[in-house]
C-alpha positions as CSV (number, residue, x, y, z in Angstrom):
1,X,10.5,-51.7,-92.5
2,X,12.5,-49.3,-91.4
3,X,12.0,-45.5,-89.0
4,X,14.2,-43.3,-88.5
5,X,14.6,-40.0,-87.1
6,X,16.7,-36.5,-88.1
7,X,16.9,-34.1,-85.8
8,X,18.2,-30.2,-87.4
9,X,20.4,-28.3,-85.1
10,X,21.8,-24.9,-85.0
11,X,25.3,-24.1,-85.3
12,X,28.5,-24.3,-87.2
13,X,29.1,-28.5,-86.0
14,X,28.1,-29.3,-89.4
15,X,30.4,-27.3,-91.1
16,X,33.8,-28.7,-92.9
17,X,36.6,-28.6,-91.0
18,X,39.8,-27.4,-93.0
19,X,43.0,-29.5,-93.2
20,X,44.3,-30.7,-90.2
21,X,47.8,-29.7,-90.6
22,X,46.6,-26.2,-91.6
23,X,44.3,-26.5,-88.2
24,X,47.3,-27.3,-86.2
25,X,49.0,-24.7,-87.5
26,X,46.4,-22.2,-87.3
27,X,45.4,-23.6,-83.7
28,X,49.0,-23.1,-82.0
29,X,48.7,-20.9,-79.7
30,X,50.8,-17.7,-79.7
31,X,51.6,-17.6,-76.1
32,X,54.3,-18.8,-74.1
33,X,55.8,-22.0,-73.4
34,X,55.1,-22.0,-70.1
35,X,51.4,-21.0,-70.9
36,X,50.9,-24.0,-73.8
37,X,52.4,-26.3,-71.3
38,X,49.2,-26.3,-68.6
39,X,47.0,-27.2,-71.5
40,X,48.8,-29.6,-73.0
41,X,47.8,-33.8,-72.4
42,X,49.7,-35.5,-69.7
43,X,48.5,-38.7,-67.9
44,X,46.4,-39.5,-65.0
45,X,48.4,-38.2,-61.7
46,X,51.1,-36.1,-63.6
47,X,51.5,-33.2,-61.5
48,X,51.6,-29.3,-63.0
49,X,54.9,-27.9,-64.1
50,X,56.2,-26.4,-60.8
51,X,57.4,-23.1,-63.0
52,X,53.5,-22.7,-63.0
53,X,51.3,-23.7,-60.5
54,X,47.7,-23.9,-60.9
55,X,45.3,-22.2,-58.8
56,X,41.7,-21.9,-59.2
57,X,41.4,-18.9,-60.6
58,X,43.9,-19.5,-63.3
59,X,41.4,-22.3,-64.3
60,X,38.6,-20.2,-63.9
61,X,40.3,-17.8,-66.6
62,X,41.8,-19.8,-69.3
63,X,39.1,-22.6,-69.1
64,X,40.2,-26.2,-69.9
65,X,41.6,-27.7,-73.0
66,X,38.3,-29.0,-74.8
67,X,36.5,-25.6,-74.2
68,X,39.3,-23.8,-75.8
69,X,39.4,-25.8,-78.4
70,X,35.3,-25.5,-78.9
71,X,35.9,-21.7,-78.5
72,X,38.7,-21.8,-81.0
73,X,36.5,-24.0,-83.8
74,X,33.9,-21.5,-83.1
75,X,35.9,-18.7,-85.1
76,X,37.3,-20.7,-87.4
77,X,33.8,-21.9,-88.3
78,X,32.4,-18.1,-87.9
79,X,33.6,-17.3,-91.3
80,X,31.9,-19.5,-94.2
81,X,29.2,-18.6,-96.1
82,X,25.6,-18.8,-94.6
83,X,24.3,-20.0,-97.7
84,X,27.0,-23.0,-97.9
85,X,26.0,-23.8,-95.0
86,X,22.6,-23.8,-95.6
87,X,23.5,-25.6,-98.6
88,X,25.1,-28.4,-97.0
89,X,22.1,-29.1,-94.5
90,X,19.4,-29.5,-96.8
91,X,21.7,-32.1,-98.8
92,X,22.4,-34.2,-95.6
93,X,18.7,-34.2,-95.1
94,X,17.7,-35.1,-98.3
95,X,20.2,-38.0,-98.5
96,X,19.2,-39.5,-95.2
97,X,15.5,-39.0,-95.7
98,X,15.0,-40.3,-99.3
99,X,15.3,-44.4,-98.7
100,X,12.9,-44.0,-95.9
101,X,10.9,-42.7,-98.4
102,X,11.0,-45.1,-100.9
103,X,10.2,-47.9,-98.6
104,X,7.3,-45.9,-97.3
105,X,5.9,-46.1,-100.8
106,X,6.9,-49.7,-101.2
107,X,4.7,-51.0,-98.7
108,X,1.5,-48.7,-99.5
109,X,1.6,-50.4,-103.0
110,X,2.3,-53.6,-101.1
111,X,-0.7,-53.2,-99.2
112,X,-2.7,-52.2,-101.9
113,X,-2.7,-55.5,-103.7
114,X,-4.2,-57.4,-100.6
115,X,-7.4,-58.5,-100.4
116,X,-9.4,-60.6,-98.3
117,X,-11.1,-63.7,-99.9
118,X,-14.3,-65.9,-97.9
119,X,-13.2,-69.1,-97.0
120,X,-13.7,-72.4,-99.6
121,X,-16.5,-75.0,-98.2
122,X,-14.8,-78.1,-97.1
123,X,-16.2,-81.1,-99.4
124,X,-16.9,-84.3,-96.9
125,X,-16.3,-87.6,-98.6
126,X,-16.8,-90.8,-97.3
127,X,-13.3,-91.3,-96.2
128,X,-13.9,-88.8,-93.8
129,X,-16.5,-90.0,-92.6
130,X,-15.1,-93.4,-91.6
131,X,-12.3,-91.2,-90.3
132,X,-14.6,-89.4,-88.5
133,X,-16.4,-92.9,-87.1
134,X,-13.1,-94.1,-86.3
135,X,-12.2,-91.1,-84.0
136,X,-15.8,-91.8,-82.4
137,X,-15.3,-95.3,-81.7
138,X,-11.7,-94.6,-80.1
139,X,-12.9,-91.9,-77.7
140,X,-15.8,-94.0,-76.9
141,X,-13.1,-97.0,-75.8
142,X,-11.5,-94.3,-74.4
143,X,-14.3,-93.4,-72.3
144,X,-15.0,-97.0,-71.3
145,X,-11.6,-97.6,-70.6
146,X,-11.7,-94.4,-67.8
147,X,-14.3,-95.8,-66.6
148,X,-13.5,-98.9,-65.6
149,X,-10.2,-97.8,-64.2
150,X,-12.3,-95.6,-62.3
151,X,-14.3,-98.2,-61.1
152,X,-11.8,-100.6,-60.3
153,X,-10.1,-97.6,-58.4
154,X,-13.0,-97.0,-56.3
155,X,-13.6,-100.7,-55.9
156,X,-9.9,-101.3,-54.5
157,X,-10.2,-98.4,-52.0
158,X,-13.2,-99.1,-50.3
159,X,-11.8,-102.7,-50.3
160,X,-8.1,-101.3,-48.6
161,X,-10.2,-99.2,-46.4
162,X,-12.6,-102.5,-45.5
163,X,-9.4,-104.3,-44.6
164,X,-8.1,-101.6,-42.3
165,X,-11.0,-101.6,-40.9
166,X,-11.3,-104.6,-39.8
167,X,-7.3,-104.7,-38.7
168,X,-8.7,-101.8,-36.5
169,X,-11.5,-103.5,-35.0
170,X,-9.6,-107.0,-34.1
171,X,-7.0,-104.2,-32.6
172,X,-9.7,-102.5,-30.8
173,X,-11.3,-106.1,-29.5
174,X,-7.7,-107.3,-28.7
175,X,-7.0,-103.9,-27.0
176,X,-10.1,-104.1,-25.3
177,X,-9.8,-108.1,-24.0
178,X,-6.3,-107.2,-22.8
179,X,-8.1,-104.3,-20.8
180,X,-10.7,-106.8,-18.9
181,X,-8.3,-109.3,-18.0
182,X,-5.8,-106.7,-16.9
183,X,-8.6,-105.0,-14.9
184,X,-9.6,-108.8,-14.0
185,X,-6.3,-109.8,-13.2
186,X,-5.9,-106.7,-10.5
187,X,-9.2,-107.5,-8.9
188,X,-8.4,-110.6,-8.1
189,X,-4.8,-110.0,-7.3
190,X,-6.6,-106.9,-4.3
191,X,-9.2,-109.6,-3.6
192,X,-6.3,-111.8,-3.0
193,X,-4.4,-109.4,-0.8
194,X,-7.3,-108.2,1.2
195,X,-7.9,-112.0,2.0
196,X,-4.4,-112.2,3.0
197,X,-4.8,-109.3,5.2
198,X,-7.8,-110.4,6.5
199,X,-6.5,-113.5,7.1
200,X,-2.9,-112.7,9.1
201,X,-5.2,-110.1,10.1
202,X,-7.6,-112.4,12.1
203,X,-4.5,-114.7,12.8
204,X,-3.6,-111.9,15.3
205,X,-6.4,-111.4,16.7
206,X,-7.1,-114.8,17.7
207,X,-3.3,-115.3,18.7
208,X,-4.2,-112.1,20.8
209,X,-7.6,-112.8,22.1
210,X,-6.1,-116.6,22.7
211,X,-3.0,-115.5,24.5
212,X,-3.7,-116.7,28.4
213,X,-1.1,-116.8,31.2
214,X,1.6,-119.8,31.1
215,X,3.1,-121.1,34.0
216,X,6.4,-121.3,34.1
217,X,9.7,-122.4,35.8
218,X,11.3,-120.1,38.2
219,X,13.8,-118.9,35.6
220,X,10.5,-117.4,33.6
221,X,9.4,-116.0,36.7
222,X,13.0,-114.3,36.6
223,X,12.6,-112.7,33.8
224,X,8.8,-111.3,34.1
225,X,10.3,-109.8,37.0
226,X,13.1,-108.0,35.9
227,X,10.8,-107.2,32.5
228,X,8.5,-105.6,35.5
229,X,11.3,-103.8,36.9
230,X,12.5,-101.9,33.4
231,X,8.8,-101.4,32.7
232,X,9.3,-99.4,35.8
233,X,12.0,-97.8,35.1
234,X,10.4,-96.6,31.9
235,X,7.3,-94.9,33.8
236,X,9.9,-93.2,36.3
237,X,11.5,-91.9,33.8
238,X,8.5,-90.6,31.3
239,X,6.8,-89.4,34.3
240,X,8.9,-87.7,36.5
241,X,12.3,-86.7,34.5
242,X,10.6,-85.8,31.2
243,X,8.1,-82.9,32.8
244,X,11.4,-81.6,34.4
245,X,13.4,-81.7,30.8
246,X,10.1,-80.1,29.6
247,X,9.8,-77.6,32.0
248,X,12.7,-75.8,31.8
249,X,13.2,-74.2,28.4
250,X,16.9,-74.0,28.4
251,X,17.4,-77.9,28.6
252,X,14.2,-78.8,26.5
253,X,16.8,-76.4,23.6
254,X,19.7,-78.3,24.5
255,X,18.1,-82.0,24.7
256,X,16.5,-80.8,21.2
257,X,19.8,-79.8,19.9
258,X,21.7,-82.9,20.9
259,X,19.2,-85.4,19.7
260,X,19.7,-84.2,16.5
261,X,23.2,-85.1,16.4
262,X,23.1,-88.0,18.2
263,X,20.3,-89.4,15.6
264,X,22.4,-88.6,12.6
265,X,25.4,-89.9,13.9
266,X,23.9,-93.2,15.0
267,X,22.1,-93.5,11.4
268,X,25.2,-93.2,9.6
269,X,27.3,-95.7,11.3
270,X,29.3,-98.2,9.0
271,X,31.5,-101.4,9.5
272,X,34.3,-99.6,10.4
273,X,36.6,-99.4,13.6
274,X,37.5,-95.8,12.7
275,X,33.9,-94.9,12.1
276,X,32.5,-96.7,15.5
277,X,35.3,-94.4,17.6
278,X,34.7,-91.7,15.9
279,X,30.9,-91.7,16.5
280,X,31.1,-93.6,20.3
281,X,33.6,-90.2,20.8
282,X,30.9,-87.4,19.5
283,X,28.5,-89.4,21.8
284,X,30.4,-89.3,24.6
285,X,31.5,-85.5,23.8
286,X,27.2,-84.8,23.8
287,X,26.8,-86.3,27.3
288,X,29.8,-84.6,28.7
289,X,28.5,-81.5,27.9
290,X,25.3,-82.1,29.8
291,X,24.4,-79.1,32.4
292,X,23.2,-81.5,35.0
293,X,22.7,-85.5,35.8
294,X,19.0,-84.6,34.5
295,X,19.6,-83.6,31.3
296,X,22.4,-86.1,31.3
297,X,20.0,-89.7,31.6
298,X,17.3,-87.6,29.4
299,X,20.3,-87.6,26.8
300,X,21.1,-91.6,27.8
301,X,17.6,-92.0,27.3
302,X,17.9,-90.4,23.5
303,X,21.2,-92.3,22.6
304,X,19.1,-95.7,23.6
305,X,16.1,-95.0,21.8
306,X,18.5,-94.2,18.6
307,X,20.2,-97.2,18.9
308,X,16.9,-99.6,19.2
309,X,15.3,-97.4,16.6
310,X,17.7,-97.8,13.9
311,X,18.0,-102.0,15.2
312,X,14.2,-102.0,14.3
313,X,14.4,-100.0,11.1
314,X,17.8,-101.4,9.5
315,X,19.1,-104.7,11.3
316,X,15.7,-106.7,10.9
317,X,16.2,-106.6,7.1
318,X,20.1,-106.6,7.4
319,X,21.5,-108.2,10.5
320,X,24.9,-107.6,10.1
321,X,24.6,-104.1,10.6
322,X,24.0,-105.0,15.0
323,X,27.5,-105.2,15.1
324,X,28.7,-101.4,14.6
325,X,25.4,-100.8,16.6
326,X,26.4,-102.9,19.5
327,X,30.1,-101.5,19.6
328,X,29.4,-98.1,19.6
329,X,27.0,-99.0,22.6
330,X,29.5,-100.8,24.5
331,X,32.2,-98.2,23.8
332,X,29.3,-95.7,25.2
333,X,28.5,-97.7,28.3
334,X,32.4,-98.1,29.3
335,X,32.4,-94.5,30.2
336,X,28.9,-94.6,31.1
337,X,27.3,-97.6,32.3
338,X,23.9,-96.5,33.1
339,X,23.3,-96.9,29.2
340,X,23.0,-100.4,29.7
341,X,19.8,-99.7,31.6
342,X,18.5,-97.3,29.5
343,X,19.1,-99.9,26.4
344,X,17.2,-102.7,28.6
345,X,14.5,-100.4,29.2
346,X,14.0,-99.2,25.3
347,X,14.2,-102.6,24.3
348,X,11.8,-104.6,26.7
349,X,9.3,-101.5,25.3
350,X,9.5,-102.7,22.3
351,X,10.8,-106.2,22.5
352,X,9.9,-108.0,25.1
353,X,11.5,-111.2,24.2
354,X,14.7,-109.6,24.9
355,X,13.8,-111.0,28.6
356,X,12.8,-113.2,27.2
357,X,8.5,-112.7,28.4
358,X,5.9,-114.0,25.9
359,X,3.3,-111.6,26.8
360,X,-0.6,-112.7,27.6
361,X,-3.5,-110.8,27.5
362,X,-4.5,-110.7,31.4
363,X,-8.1,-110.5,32.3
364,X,-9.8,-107.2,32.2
365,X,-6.9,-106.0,29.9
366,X,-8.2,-104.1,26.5
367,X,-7.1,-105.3,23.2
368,X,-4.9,-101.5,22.6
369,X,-3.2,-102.1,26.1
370,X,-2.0,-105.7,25.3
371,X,-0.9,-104.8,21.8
372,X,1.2,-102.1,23.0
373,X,2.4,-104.4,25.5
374,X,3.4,-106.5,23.5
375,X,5.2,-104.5,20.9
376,X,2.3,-104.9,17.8
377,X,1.2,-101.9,15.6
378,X,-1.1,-100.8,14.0
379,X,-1.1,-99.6,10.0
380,X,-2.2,-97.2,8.3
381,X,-5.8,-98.8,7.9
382,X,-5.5,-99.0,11.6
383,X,-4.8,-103.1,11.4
384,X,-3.1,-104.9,13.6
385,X,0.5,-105.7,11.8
386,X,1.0,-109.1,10.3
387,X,2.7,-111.6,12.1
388,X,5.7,-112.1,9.5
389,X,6.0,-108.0,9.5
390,X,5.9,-107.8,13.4
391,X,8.4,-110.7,14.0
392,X,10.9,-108.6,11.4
393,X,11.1,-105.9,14.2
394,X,11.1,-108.4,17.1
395,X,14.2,-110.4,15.6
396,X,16.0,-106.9,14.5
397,X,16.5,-105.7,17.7
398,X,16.8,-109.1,19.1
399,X,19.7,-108.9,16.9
400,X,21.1,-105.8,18.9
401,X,21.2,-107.5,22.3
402,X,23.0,-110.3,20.6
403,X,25.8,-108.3,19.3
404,X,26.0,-106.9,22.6
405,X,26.1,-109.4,24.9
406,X,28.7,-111.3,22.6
407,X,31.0,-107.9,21.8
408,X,34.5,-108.3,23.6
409,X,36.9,-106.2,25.7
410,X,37.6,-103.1,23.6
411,X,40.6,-101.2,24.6
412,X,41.4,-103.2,27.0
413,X,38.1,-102.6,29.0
414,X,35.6,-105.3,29.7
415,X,32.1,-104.9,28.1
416,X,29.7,-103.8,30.4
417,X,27.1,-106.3,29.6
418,X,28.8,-109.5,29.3
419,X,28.1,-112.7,27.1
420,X,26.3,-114.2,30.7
421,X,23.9,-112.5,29.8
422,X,23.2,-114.5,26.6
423,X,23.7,-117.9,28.5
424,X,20.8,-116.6,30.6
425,X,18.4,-115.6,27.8
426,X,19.1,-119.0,25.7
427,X,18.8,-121.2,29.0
428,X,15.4,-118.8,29.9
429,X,13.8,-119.2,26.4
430,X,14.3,-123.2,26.5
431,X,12.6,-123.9,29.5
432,X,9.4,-122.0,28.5
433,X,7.0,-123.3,26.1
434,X,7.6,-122.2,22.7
435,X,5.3,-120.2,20.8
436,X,5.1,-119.8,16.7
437,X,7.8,-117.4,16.9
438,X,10.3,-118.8,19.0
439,X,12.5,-121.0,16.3
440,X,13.0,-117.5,14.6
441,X,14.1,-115.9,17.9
442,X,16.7,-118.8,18.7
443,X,17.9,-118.9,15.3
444,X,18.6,-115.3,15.3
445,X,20.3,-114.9,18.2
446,X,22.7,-118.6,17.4
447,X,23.4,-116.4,14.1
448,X,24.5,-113.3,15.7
449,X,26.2,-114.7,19.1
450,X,26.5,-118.2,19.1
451,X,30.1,-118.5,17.8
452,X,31.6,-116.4,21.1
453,X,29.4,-118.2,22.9
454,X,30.5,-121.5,21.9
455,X,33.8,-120.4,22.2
456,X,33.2,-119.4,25.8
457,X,30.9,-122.6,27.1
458,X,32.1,-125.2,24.6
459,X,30.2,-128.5,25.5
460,X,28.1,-126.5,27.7
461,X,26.7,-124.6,24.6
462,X,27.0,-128.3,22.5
463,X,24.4,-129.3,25.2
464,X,22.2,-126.7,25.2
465,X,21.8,-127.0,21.1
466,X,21.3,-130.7,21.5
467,X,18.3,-129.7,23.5
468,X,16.8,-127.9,21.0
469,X,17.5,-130.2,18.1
470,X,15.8,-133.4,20.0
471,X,13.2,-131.6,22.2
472,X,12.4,-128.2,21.8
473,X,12.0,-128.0,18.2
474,X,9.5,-130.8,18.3
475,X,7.6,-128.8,21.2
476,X,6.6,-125.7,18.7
477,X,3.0,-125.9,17.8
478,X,1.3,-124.6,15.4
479,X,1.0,-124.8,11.7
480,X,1.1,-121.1,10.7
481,X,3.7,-120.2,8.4
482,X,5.9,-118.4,10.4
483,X,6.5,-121.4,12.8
484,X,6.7,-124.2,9.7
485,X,9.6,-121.7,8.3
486,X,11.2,-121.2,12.0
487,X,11.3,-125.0,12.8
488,X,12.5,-125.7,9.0
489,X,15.4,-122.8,9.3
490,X,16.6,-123.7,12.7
491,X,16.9,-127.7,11.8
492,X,18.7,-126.4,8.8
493,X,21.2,-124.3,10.9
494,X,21.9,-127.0,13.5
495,X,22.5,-129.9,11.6
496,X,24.9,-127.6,10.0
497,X,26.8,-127.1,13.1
498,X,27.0,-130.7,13.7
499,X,28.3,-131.9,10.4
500,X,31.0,-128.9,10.9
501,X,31.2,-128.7,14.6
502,X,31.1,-124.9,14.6
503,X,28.5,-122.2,13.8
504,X,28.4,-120.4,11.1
505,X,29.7,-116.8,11.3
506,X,26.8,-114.2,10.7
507,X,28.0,-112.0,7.8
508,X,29.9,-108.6,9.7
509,X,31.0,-110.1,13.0
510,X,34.6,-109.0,12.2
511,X,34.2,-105.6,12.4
512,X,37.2,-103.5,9.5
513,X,40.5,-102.0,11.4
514,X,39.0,-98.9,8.7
């Protein structure tokens, strides 16, 4: 079906035009060229004749093409006959209007013959009804089928999720066993160390508490005197030079000061000729610069307490770092000798088999006293060291007055504290009954100076270690660890010097030209 929709409007647009070559006739204007020309059709960007130029008002005026062209239709179209026109409107209308009207009627008849009929009853036969049955037995299988897929759905999850479970809980049990027998496992392994502490614990204590005076051959007698005489030394000086240091405010700033760098130089000291100068020189520069002879042994007191501290820290776990330690000591005593008492004193402080002195408890002496004496500590806890980690220190700066006593001339100047002095100490520590850590001591000072000394007492010194390899080691008492491993070690090391006939260099006696 169609609509459509005619709208009337006023005015002569529906008229006929007349002929077109009468209208373009007709139409030509009567006025100049010049005047046609600024209407006429040119294309986009064509400028205006330049004989006329075009200003707004002469638009405004003449309007533009189209509306003079409307204007101009207007008369043309002014003169027909009302009624024509009239005429010719209704017969437009009427053509346009009369197939809408005929379809219109159309489909009222169309509409007309429809009627609405009730719906035939369906007749059931008995095809459909087995049809019908058929349909009922399928969606019943249907049914059963969902079901049991359902079911056996169900029945596999809870199955999956038994079997996860149970993955879970043999997790959670093994997780759980590895827990008690890591937990058990470091129990026993503190149960095990706190026995071991108690045991090297009460080791010494009886070693202490056992310790009685030994008599000994003159040479021993020797040496507990001159270990009385820095012991002296050491009160002298912490008694009546440090409350002068400390009572004057200018050198307590400048001993302060000058620690500092003596500490830092002395704990960066490498294998290294050029190094050893450079740090013996700033040394030397310090205690120059001292304001008086006070300050100056306060500050040989410092540079000897470096030197032992960083023996006791460093050199027991690596001995071959004595040497550098022991040549920037010598070079430091050349131009000031009292160093080499300052050293003695620092180190029979601490070390006391330096002397060599085993030390005893004597009656009436307390437990702290002796310990002190005899260079112990005390951790943490507030337990006497172990053995094995006191006799680290004792052989680390044992290890110092090796390399000292075995350092040669440098620069053509002798060393203040010769190699006799490690003749003396070997030929002391012989003649006095060993103890459990005397096979360490000897084998750690052989290591660090016995080549120079071999080289200076030849069968002298091939004596001496045939002493120690058919007596002295067989003297050592004792079944603690520390003495089975020093007997075992120090066999080891002479048999080795007599299948080679010389002893074996300790790793940084050659000291680098850089």
């Amino acid at each position: 079906m169609r609509y459509g929709l005619f709208l009337l409007d006023e005015g002569p647009k529906s008229a006929v035009l007349p002929d077109r070559k009468q209208h373009r006739q007709r139409t030509t204007p009567t006025t100049p060229t010049t005047t046609w020309r600024k209407y006429a059709r040119r294309s986009l960007g064509t400028p205006f004749p330049a004989s006329t130029p075009v200003t707004a008002r002469a638009v405004d005026d003449q309007g533009d093409r189209y509306r003079e062209l409307v204007q101009k239709a207007q008369v043309r179209l002014s003169g027909v006959a009302k009624d024509k026109t009239q005429h010719t409107r209704v017969s437009a209308c009427q053509a346009y209007a009369h197939p809408i009207q005929r379809e219109l009627e159309e489909t009222r008849l169309f509409l007309s013959k429809l009627s609405v009929d009730k719906p035939v009853p369906l007749i059931k036969s008995d095809v459909d009804e087995n049809v019908a049955d058929t349909l009922a037995k399928v969606e019943q299988m249907r049914h059963d089928f969902e079901n049991q897929r359902e079911q056996k759905k169900k029945a596999d999850a809870a199955e999956k999720a038994e079997a996860v479970k149970k993955v879970e809980d043999a997790k959670q049990a093994e997780e759980k066993k590895k827990a008690e027998a890591t937990k058990k496992a470091a129990e026993e392994a503190k149960q095990a160390e706190e026995a071991e502490k108690a045991k090297q614990a009460e080791e010494a204590k009886q070693a202490i508490e056992q310790s009685k005076p030994i008599e000994t051959p003159t040479t021993s007698e020797q040496a507990v005197l001159l270990a009385k005489r820095y012991r002296d030394m050491y009160s002298e000086l912490m008694n009546d030079l440090a409350p002068k240091i400390r009572a004057d405010p200018q050198k307590r700033a400048h001993c302060f000061k000058q620690r500092g760098l003596v500490t830092r130089g002395v704990g960066q000291l490498k294998d290294s000729w050029e190094f050893i100068g450079r740090t013996a020189d700033s040394i030397k520069s310090i205690l120059s610069a001292s304001a008086s002879a006070d300050v100056q042994d306060w500050m040989l007191n410092l540079v000897a307490k470096s030197l032992v501290k960083q023996a006791e820290r460093e050199v027991s776990v690596a001995p071959h770092a004595a040497y550098p330690l022991a040549a920037t000591a010598v070079l430091v005593m050349q131009a000031y000798p009292k160093l080499s008492d300052m050293l003695m004193i620092r180190l029979v402080k601490k070390c006391p088999f330096v002397v060599p002195q085993y030390m005893a408890k004597q009656p009436g002496q307390n437990t702290d006293d002796f310990i002190k004496a005899a260079g112990y500590r005390r951790n943490d806890d507030g337990d006497i060291e172990s053995e094995g980690i006191y006799a680290e220190r004792m052989t680390g700066m044992l290890a110092l007055f090796a390399a000292i006593v075995q350092m040669p001339d440098i620069g053509g100047q002798p060393n203040p504290f010769p190699v006799h002095h490690g003749w003396t100490w070997l030929a002391r520590i012989i003649n006095m009954p060993p103890r459990a850590i005397s096979p360490l001591l000897v084998q750690t000072f052989l290591s660090v100076a016995g080549p120079t000394m071999l080289g200076v007492y030849g069968r002298q010194m091939d004596k001496l270690i045939s002493v120690l390899a058919t007596t002295w080691i067989a003297s050592v008492a004792g079944s603690s660890p520390l003495a089975v491993a020093g007997k075992s070690n120090l066999t080891t090391f002479i048999n080795e010097y007599r299948s080679s006939g010389s002893i074996r260099e300790c790793k940084g006696r050659v000291i680098k030209t850089r």
